[in-house]
N, C-alpha and C positions, 0 to 999 in steps of 0.2 A: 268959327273956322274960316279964317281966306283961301286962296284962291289953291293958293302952290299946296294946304294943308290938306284941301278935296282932292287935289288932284293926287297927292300920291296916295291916301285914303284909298280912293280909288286903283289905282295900281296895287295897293297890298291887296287888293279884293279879289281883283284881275288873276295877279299872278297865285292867290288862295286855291282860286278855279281851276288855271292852270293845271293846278296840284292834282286836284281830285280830276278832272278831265283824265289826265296822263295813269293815274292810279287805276279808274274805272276801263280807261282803254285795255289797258293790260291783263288784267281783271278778264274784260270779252276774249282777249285771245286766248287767254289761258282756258277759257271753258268752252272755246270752239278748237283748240289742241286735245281737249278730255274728251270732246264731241269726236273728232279723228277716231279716237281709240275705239269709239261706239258704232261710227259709220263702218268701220274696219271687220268689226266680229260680227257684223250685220252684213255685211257686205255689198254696202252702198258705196256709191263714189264720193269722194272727197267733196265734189263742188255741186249743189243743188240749186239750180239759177231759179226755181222757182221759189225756193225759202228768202234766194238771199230780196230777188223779187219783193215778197211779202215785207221783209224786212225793210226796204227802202220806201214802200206807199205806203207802211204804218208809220214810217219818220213824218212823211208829208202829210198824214191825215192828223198826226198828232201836233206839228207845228201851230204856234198860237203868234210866232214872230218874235222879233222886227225881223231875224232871217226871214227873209219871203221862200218858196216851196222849193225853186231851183238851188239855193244856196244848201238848203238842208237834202237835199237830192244828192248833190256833186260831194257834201260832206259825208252821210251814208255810203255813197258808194266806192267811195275810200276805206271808210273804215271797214266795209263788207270784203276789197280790195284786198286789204292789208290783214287781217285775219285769214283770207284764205292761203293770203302766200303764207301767213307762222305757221299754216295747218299743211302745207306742201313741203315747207321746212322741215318738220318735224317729223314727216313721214320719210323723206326724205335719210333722214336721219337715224331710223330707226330701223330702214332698211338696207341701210352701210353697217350696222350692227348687226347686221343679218337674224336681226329679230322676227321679219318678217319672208316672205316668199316673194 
């Protein structure tokens, strides 16, 4: 294989990942939207800064790299971020449907 043949090698890999990254993301909101429905009939609040906590120093403890701890910090705490607004969204949503009280 030469140079330009690795290189886009590599890019199908990339954007392979891409793939399943984007899939897996969606994936977590979708079961922290079914999580909503469970906090809801339990009558927990929406947002638990201490799960989402746990959630972002098990990223960091499980990190093996080349991301170094802060990189995978700033990236969890996105994703933690962005799952809670689809879970605000949705609640959101469901109480314009006067589904809820």
């Amino acid at each position: 294989m030469n140079t330009e043949e690795d290189i886009r090698a590599r890019r199908t890999e990339i954007d392979r990942l891409d793939d399943e990254l984007l899939r897996l993301l969606n994936q977590r909101a979708q079961l922290g939207t079914e999580l909503l429905g469970l906090k809801r009939a339990a009558g927990l609040p929406i947002c638990d800064p201490a799960r989402e906590l746990e959630v972002i120093c098990r990223a960091r403890e499980s990190n093996a790299g080349p991301l170094d701890d802060e990189a995978v910090e700033n990236i969890f705490r996105r994703i933690v971020h962005e799952t809670r607004r689809a879970e605000e969204q949705e609640d959101a949503r469901v109480r314009a449907e006067g589904a809820l009280p």
